[in-house]
N, C-alpha and C positions, 0 to 999 in steps of 0.2 A: 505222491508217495510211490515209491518201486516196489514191484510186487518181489516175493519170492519164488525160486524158481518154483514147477511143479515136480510136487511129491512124486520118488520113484516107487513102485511096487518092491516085495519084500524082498522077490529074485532078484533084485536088481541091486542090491546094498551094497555100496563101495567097500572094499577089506586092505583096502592101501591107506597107508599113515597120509593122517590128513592135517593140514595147517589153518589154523582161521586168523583171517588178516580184517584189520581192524581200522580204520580209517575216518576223523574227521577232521575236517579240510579248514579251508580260510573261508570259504562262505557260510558254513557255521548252521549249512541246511539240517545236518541231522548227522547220525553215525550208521555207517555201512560195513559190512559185515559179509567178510567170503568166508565159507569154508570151499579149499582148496587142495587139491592130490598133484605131485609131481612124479610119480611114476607108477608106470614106464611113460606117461605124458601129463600136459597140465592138464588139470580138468577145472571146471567150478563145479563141487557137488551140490552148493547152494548159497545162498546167497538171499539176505534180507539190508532194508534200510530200516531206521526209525529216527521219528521226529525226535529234533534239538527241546528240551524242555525251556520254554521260554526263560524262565528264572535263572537257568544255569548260562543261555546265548547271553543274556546282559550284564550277567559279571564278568564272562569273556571278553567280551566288547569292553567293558569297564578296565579290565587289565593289558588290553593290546595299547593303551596308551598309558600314558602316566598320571597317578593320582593318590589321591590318601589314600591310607589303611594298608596298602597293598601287599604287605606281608601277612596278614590276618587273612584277608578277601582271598589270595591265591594258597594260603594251607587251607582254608576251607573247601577251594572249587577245586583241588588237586584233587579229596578224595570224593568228593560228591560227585566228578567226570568217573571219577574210578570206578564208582557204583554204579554210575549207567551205564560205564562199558561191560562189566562183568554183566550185571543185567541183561543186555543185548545179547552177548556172547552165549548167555545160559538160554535166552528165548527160541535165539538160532539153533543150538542144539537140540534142545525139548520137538522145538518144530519139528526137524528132521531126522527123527530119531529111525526112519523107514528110507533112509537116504543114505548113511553113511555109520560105520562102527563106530560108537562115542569113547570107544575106549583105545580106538586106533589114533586120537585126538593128539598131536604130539605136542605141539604149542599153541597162545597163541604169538602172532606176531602185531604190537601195537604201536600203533606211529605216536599217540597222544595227542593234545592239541595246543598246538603252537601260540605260547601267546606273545613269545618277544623274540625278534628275529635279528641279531644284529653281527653281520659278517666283515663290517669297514671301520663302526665308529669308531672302533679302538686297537690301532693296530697290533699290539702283542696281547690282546683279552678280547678278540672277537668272543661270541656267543652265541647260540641257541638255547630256546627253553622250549620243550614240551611238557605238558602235564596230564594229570591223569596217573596215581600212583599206581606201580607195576607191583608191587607186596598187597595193594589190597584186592587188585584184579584175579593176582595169582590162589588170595588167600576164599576168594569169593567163588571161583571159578574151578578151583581145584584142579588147573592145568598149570601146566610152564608158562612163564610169558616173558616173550624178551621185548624191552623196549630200548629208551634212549641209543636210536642207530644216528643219532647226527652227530651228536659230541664227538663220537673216536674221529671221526673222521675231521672234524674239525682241530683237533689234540694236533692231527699231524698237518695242521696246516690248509688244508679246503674248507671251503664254504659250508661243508653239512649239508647240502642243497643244491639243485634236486638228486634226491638219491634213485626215484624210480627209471633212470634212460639204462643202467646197466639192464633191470627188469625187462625194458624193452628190447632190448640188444638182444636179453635170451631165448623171448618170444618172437620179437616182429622181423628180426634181421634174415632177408633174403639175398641170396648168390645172384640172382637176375635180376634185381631192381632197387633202386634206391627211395630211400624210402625216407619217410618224417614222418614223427609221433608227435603230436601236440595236444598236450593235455591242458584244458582249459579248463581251471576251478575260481578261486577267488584268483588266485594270480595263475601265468597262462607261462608255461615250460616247454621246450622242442627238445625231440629229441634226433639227431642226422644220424640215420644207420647207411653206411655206404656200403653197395654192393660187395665191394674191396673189402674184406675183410682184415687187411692190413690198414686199412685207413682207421688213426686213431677215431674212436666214440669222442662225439661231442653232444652236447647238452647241456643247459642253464634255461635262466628265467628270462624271458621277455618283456615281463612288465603285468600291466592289470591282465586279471581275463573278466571275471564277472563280477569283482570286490565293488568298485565304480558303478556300473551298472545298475548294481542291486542297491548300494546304497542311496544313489540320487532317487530312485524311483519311490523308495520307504520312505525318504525326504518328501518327495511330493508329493506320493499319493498312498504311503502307509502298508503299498505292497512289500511285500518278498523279494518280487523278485518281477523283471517285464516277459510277461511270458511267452515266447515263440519271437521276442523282439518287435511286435505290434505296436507297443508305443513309440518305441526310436524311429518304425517306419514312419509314421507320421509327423515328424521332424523333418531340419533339414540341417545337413552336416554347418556347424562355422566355423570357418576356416580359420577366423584369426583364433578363436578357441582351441580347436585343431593344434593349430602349429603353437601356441602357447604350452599345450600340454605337450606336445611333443619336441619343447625344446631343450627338458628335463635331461640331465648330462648322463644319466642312468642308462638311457636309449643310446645312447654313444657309445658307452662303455665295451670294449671287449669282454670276451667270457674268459674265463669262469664270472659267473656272477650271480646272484637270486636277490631276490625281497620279499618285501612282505607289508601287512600293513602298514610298520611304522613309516611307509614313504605312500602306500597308495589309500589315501583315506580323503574323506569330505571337506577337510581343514585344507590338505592342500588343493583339494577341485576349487573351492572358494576362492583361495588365496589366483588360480587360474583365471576363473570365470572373473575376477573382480581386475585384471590386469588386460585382459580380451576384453573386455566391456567399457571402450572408450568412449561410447554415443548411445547405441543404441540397448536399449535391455534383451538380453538372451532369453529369447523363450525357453521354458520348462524342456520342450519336448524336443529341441533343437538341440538342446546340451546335451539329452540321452541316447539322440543321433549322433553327436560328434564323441560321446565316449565307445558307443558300436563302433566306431569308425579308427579311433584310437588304438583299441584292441586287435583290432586287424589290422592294421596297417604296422604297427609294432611286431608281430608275430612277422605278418610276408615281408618285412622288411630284411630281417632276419635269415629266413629262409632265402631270400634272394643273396645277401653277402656274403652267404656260407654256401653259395651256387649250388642250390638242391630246389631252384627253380622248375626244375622236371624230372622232378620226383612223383612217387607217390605219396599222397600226404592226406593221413589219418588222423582224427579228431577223436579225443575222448573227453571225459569231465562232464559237468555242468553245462556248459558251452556249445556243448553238442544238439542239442537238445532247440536252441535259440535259432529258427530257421533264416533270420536276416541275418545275422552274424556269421552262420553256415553260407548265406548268400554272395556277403560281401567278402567272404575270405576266396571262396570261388571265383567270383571277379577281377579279384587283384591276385590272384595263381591263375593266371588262364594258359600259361604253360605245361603245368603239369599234368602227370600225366592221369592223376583223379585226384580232388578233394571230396571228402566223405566220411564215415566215421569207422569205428575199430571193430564193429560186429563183423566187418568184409573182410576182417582176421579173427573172426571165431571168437572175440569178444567184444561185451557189451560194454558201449562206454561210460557205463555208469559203474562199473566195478571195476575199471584198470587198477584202480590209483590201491583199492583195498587186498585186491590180488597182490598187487606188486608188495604189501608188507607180509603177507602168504609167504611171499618167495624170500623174504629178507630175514624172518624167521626159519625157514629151511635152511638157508645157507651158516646163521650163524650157527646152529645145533652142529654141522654139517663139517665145520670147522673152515670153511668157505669165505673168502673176500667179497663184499656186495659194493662194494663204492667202487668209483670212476677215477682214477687222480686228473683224468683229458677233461672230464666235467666239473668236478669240485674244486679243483686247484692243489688236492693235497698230494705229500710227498711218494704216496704210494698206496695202492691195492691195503683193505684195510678188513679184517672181521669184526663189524658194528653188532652194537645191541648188547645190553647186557641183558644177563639170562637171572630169570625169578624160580624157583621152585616152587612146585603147590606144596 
């Protein structure tokens, strides 16, 4: 579990309008929670996680595919996610009532949680769904809260996805070096800030980060998650696995582009493992070495064809955390000019992803565009999020 920062002294109480960005991801660990100030600089004034209630992770899981009831099961988990985020939301505030003016609180900003991601199947009715209602957050919370930031941007044509590389662009983009944001959660995103600050932002999805991972390991041995990548190391990569899962047309695909579960999940590892497996049976721990191995090679793949081979290149998410995956992306960047993660830019990378809805919240109040048209594919710079009143 991530702690919260430490408590500041009374002198110390932020008096600048603050944002709390709100954040749970495709791995479905739990909901994370910044409160966040942007001026005259960003700050994190605080900053809590809390655990996914197992009841609510398996009706998620239940709805990220297709099944009965689903219009019953998803107005139900719509407002029960609601409740735990205002919960959260109110915990984090209570907590840090010696941190920050509760009443300087301007919004929050809530990503929801994504249970159906579908940007190709249909071409004039692409889609995104988050859930998690915003009237009950706001009515619970008695803040503002702006959610649904993927649709507009989808309305005019892009993907809704990823929306945090502009975040990054605000933060991490330097005049002397070029640089990569890779944020690794259930699925794994880059972000290319080139020095040039004429060179269009680019950014999309590469494919799994830790969705695969997590799931075979709960398949075989009931965990969460492999932690520090211990069991993959004791594997050994197979290659006809390997290139089986990497022969998926997705990894080809130019950008703009993202996904999500409905392509990276255990029906299709199955569907892989069972077409690699002409002779011999794949061991357990062999197969969670070749999806470590997947994930990295899909990312530096990536970052090699968009020749940001020697760069800098920063790790945040979940993913950061997994020191052979840390290892092996090191290996295959041995160009560049560091692999490491995002605290060597002043943040933790366990809170990019919930900062960046901090900032997506500011910008919509703010009257501000937060989408990429270079990354998402849409027609133009766009102001996401609809806004809730308390």
């Amino acid at each position: 579990m991530k702690k919260p920062l430490p408590v500041k002294s009374q002198t110390q109480i932020s008096k600048t309008e603050t944002y709390l960005g709100v954040m749970s991801g495709t791995s479905l660990d739990g909901v994370d929670i910044v409160a966040a100030s942007f001026n005259p600089e960003f700050e994190i004034l605080a900053r809590q996680s809390f655990a996914m209630p197992v009841a609510i992770k398996a009706l998620i899981l239940e709805l990220c595919a297709a099944g009965d009831n689903e219009i019953e099961k998803l107005g139900h988990l719509d407002i029960a996610l609601a409740q735990l985020f205002a919960h959260c939301c109110n915990q984090l505030i209570a907590n840090n009532s010696d941190v920050f003016d509760t009443l300087l609180i301007r919004a929050i900003g809530l990503h929801g949680q994504t249970i159906r991601h579908r940007p190709y199947n249909f071409p004039s009715h692409n889609f995104s769904l988050q859930i998690g209602d915003a009237n009950t957050v706001a009515e619970l919370t008695n803040l503002t809260t702006v959610a649904d930031f993927r649709r507009r941007d989808m309305a005019a044509g892009g993907q809704g996805a990823p929306l945090v590389p502009a975040f990054h662009q605000s933060l991490f983009q330097s005049e002397y070096a070029d640089r990569v944001i890779v944020n690794i959660g259930g699925m794994s995103n880059i972000t290319l800030l080139s020095r040039d600050k004429q060179r269009a932002l680019i950014g999309f999805d590469t494919g799994p980060g830790n969705v695969l991972m997590d799931a075979w390991i709960n398949k075989c041995q009931n965990k969460t998650y492999d932690k520090d990548g211990h069991w993959a190391q004791t594997g050994t990569v197979n290659n006809a696995l390997l290139s089986e899962l990497m022969a998926l047309d997705f990894f080809k695909q130019h950008y703009p582009k993202s996904t999500g579960r409905e392509q990276f999940n255990l029906d299709w590892l199955d569907q892989c493992i069972n077409q690699a497996n002409s002779s011999d049976t794949l061991k357990d721990n062999d197969i969670q070495a070749s999806l470590v191995e997947l994930t990295a090679r899909t990312i530096v793949d990536q970052i090699i064809e968009q020749q940001f081979s020697n760069a800098e290149v920063y790790i945040c998410g979940g993913g950061a955390h997994n020191h052979y995956l840390m290892q092996r992306l090191s290996d295959l960047l041995s160009n560049a000019a560091c692999v490491t993660n995002t605290s060597k830019l002043n943040l933790d990378p366990d809170w990019v992803e919930a900062a960046a809805f901090a900032w997506l919240a500011k910008q919509t109040l703010a009257g501000l565009t937060s989408n990429s048209s270079t990354v998402t594919g849409a027609k133009g710079e766009r102001i996401l999020g609809a806004i809730y009143q308390p």
